[in-house]
LUMVOMI-299180 format. One record per residue (C-alpha): chain; x, y, z. Coordinates in pm, 1 decimal, always signed. Example, Ala and Ser with C-alpha at 12.3 -4.5 7.8 and 13.67 -1.06 7.14 Angstrom:
// residues 2
- ch; X; Y; Z
- A; +1230.0; -450.0; +780.0
- A; +1367.0; -106.0; +714.0
// end
This chain:
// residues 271
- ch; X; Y; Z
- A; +0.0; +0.0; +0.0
- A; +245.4; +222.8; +79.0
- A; +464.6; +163.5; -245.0
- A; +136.9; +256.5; -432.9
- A; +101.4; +567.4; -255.8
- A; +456.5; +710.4; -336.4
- A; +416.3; +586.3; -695.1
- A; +112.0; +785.2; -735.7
- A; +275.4; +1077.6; -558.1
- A; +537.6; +1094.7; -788.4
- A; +321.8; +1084.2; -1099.7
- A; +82.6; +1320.8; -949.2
- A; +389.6; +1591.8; -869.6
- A; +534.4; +1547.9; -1238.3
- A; +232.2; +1596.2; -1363.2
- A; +96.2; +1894.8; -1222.6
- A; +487.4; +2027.0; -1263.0
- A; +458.3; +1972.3; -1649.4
- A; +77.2; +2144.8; -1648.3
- A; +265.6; +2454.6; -1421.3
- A; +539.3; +2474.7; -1690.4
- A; +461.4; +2826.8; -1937.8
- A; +717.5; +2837.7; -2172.6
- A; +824.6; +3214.7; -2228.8
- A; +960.4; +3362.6; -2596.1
- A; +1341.9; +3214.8; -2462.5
- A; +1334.9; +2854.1; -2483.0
- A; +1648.0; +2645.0; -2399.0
- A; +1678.5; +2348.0; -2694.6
- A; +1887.5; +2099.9; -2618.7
- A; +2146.8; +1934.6; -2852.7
- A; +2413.7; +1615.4; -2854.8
- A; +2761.9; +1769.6; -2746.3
- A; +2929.7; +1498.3; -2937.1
- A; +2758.6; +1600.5; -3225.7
- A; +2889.7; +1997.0; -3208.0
- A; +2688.3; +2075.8; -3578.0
- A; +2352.1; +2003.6; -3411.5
- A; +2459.1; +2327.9; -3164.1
- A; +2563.8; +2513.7; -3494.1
- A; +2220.6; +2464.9; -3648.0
- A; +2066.0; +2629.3; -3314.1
- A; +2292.1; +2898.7; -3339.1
- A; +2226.9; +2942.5; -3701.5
- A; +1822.1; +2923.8; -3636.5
- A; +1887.8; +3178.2; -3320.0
- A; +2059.3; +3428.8; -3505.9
- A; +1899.6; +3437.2; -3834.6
- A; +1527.4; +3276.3; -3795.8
- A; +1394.3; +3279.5; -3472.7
- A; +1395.5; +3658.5; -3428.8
- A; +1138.2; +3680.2; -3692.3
- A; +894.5; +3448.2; -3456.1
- A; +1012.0; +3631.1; -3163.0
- A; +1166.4; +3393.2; -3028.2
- A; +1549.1; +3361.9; -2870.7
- A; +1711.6; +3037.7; -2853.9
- A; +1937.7; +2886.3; -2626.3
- A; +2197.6; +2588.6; -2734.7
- A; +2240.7; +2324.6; -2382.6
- A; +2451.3; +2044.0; -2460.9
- A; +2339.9; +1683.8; -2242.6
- A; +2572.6; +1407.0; -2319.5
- A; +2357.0; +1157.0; -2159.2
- A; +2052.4; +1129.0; -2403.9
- A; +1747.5; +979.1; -2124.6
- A; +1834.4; +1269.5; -1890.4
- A; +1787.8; +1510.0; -2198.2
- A; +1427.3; +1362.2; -2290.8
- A; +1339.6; +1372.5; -1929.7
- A; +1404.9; +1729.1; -1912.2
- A; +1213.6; +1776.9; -2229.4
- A; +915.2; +1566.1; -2059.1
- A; +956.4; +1819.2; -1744.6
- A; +949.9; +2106.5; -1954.7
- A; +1335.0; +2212.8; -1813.0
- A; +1427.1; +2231.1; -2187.0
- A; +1117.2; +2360.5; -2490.2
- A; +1288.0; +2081.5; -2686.2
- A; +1554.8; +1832.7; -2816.7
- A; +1719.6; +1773.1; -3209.0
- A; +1939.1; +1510.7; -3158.7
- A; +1719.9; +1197.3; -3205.0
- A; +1531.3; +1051.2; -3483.3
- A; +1169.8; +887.1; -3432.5
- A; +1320.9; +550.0; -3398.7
- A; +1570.5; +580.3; -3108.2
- A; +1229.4; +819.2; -2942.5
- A; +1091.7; +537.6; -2946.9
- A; +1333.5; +321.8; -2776.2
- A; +1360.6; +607.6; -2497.4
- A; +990.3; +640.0; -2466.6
- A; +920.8; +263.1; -2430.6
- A; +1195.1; +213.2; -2222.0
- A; +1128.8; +502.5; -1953.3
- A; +737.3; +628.1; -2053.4
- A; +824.3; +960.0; -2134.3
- A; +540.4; +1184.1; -2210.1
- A; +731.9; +1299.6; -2556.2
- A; +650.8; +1373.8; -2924.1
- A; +828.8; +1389.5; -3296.4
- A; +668.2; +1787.9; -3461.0
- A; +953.1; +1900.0; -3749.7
- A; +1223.5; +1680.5; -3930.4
- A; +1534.4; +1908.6; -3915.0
- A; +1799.7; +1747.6; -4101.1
- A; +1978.2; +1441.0; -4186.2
- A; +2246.5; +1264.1; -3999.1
- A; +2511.8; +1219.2; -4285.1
- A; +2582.1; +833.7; -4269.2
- A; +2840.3; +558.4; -4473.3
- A; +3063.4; +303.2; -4467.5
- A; +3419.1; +338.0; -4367.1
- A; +3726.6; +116.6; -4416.8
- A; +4059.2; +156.0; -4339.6
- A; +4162.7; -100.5; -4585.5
- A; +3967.9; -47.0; -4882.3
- A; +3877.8; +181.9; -5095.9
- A; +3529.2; +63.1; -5210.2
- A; +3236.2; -140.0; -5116.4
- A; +3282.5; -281.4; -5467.9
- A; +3639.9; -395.0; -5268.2
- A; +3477.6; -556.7; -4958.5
- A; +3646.0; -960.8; -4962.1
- A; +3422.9; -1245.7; -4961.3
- A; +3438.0; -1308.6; -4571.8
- A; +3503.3; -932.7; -4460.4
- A; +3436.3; -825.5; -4136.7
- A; +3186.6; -532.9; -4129.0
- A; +3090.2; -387.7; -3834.5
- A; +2692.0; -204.5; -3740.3
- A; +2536.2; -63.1; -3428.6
- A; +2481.1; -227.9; -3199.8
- A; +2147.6; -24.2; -3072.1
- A; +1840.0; -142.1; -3264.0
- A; +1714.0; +188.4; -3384.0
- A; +2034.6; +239.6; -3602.1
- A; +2161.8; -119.6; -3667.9
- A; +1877.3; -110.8; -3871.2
- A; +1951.5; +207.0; -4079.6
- A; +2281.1; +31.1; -4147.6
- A; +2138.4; -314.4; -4253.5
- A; +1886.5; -102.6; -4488.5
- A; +2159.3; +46.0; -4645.3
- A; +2369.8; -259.0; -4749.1
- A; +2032.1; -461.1; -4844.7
- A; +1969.9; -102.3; -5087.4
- A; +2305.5; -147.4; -5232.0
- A; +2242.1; -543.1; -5300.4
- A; +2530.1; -669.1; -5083.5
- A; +2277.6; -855.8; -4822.9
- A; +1907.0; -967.9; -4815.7
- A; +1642.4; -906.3; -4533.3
- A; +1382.6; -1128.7; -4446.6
- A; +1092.7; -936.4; -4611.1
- A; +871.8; -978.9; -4357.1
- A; +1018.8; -754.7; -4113.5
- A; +1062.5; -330.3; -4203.7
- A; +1393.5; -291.0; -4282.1
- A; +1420.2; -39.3; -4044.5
- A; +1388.5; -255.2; -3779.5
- A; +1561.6; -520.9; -3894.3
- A; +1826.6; -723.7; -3710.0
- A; +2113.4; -934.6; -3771.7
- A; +1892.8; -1223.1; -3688.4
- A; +1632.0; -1091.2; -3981.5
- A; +1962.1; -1153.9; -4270.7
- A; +1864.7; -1414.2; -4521.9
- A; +2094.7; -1349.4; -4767.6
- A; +2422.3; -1309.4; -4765.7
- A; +2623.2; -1394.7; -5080.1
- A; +2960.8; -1226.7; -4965.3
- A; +2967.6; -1475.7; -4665.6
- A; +2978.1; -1123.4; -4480.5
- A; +3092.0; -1126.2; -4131.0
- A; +2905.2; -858.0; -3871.4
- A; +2977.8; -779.9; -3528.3
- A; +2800.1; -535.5; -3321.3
- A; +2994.5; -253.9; -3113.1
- A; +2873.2; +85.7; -3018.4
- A; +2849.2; +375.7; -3208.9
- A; +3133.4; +593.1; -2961.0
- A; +3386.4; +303.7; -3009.7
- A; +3398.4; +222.7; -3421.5
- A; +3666.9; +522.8; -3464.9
- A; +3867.3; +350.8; -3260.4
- A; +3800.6; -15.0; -3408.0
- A; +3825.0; +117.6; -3747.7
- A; +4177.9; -21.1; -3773.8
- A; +4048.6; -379.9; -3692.1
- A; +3782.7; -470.8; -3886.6
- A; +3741.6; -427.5; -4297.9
- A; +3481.0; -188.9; -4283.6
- A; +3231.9; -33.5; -4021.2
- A; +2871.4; +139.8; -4103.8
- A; +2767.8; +466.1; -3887.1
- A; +2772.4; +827.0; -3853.8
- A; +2943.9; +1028.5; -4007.9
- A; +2955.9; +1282.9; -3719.6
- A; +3147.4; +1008.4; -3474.2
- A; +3379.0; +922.9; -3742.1
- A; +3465.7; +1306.3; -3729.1
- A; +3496.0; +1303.4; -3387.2
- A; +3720.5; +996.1; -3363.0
- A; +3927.7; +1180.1; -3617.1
- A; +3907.7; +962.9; -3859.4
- A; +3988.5; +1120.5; -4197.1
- A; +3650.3; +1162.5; -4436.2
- A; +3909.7; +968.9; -4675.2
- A; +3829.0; +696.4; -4513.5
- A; +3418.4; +680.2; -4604.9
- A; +3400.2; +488.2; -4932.5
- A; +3017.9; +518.9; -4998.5
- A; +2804.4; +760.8; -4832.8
- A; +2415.8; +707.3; -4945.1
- A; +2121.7; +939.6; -4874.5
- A; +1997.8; +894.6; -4526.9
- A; +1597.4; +729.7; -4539.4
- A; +1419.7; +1034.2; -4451.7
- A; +1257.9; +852.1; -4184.6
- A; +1571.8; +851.8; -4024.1
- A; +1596.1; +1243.5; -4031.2
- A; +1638.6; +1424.2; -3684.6
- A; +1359.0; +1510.6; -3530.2
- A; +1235.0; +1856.8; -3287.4
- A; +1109.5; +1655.1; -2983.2
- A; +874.0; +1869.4; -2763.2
- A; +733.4; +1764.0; -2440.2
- A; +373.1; +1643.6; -2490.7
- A; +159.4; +1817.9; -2291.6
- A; +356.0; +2194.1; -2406.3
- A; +266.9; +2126.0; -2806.3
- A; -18.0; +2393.0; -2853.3
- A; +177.9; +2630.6; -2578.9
- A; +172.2; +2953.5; -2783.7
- A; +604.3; +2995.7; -2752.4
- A; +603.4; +2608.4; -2841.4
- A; +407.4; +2690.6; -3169.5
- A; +601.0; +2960.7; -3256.5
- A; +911.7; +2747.7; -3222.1
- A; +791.7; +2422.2; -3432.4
- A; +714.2; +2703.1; -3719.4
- A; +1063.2; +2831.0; -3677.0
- A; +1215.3; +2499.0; -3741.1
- A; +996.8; +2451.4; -4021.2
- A; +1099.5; +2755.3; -4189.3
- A; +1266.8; +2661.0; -4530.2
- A; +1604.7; +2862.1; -4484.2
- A; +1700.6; +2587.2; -4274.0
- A; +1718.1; +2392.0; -4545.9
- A; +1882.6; +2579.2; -4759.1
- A; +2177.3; +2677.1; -4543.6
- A; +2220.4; +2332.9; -4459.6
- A; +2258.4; +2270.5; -4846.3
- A; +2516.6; +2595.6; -4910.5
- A; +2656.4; +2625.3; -4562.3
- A; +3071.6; +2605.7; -4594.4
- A; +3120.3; +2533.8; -4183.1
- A; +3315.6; +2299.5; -4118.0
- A; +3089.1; +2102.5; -3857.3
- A; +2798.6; +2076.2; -4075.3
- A; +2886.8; +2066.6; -4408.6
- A; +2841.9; +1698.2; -4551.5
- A; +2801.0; +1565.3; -4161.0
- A; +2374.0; +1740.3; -4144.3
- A; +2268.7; +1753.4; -4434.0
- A; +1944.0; +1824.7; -4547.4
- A; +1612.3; +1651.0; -4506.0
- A; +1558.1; +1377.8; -4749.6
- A; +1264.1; +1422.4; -4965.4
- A; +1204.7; +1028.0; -4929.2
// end
């Protein structure tokens, strides 16, 4: 009895903290600090869009990605970009976060890299090839090598969910292992080839050289604007998913020359 009584106290005081929460016109938006373009892209939106919604933004970097959704869901931060739907969805089922997808804002930029070859075309019979090891982008990178014909998934699961389990075909007698995202710059050097972002690649300093294919990203991959739930028709909140909608985005992702962003966020994919 009284375990039921504290767990109803605590959902009873976060929710009446996240019906208190009134977003004013400057809203804190959180972004990976691994990731330093997705801050860029803030800065970019702060300076030259969100004035004209009047709006001011302000860039907090998280490194640990469930205590950045839960201060989304508690209405510390107005939002989050550094998470497609997928891994939301991991987060959400995982800890019941009151969170939703509004505004695709870009495109991770994301390939294969080998220290050893210089082409997929290259890849051995027998190569080892290594993918995330998290299910939300383990199957991004089985979706792309079943789009360039070098595996087969079991067509009754979405690719985009797929698993190593879900390979039926695999003619090049392919070899995967799974290792996190963090650690394949550093593992680069051991294995023929490894599949993930280019952003982590960068910041394991491994040389763009390196990448020998880099496909469009799905566009249901593409980075989302996560807002706390019960904030979405919040007048600030509005003003803010129109900001990111606005189409300059786009286009300076496209022309932009900084170093940070340029061929690592690209823009939204139209498919």
């Amino acid at each position: 009895m009284i375990i039921l009584l504290a767990i109803a106290f605590w959902w009873w005081r976060g929710h009446t903290q996240s019906q208190q929460v009134v977003f004013g016109s400057t809203l804190k938006i959180h972004y990976e600090p691994a990731m330093a373009g997705e801050q860029r892209i803030i800065e970019y939106i702060n300076q030259h869009i969100a004035p004209d919604y009047g709006l001011k933004l302000e860039a907090v970097g998280v490194q640990d990605p469930v205590q950045a959704d839960r201060a989304v869901a508690e209405g510390q931060y107005a939002g989050t970009i550094y998470q497609h739907q997928w891994w939301l969805k991991q987060v959400v089922d995982a800890n019941g976060f009151a969170l939703s997808t509004t505004v695709p804002v870009f495109q991770w930029a994301f390939g294969i890299y080998s220290d050893r070859y210089s082409s997929v075309q290259a890849l051995p019979n027998g190569a080892t090839i290594v993918v995330p090891d998290d299910g939300a982008n383990q199957g991004q990178a089985l979706w792309l090598l079943q789009r360039i014909g070098l595996i087969s998934l079991d067509p009754a699961v979405e690719p985009r969910t797929a698993k190593l389990k879900n390979i039926v075909g695999n003619p090049h007698q392919f070899v995967f292992k799974e290792l996190d995202l963090l650690t394949m710059p550093r593992a680069l050097n051991s294995v023929d080839a490894a599949i993930g972002y280019v952003s982590q690649f960068d910041a394991g300093k491994v040389p763009r050289e390196k990448g020998i294919l880099f496909p469009p990203a799905p566009r249901t991959f593409a980075s989302q604007l996560v807002i706390g739930t019960p904030y979405l028709s919040q007048e600030n909140i509005v003003k803010l998913k129109q900001a990111f909608s606005d189409p300059r985005i786009q286009t300076w992702l496209k022309t932009t020359d900084d170093p940070l962003v340029k061929d690592v966020l690209v823009p939204v994919s139209a498919e």
